[in-house]
C-alpha positions in Angstrom: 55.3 -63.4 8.4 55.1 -65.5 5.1 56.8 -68.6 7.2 54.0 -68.0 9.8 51.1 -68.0 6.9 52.5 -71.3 5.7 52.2 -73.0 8.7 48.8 -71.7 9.3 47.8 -72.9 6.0 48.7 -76.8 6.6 47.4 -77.1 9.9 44.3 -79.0 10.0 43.1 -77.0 13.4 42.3 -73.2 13.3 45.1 -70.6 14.1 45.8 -67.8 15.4 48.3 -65.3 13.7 49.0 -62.5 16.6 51.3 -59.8 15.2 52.4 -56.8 16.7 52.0 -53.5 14.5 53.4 -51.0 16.2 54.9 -50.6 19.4 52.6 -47.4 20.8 49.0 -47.2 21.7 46.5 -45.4 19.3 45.0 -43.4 21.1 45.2 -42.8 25.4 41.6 -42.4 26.1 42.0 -41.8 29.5 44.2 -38.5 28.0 41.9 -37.3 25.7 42.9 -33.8 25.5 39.6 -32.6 23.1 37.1 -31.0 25.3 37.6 -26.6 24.4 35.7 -26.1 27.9 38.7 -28.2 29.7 41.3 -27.5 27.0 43.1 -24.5 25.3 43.3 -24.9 21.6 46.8 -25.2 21.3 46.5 -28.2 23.7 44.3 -29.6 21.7 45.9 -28.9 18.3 48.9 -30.3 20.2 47.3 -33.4 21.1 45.2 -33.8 17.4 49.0 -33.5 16.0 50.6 -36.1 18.1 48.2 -39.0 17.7 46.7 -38.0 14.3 43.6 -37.5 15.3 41.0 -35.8 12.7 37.1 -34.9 13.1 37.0 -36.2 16.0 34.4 -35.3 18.3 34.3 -34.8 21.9 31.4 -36.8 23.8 29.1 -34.2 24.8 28.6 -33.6 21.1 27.5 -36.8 20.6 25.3 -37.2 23.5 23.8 -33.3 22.3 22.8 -35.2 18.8 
């Protein structure tokens, strides 16, 4: 990246730096796997787990508040 920060550095126009992380997805939101009425806990333990996902909370809380 250092070669690509150089370069950006001595241009005399703006720039744009795009760098690629990681090669997943944070979070699937169309997968959410959080809602106890729709989900057992295991399957959402499970899901919490796999995309380190902590406090959280599903929608309808936040609509209730």
């Amino acid at each position: 990246m250092e070669p690509a920060f150089e370069a950006a550095k001595k241009s005399l126009r703006p720039v744009v730096i795009d760098v690629k992380i990681r090669n997943t997805r944070p979070l699937p939101v169309e997968e959410l796997v959080l809602d106890p009425e729709k989900f057992s806990e295991n399957e959402i333990n499970a899901f919490k787990e796999k995309y380190e996902v902590y406090d959280m909370p599903v929608l309808k809380q936040l609509l209730k508040n």
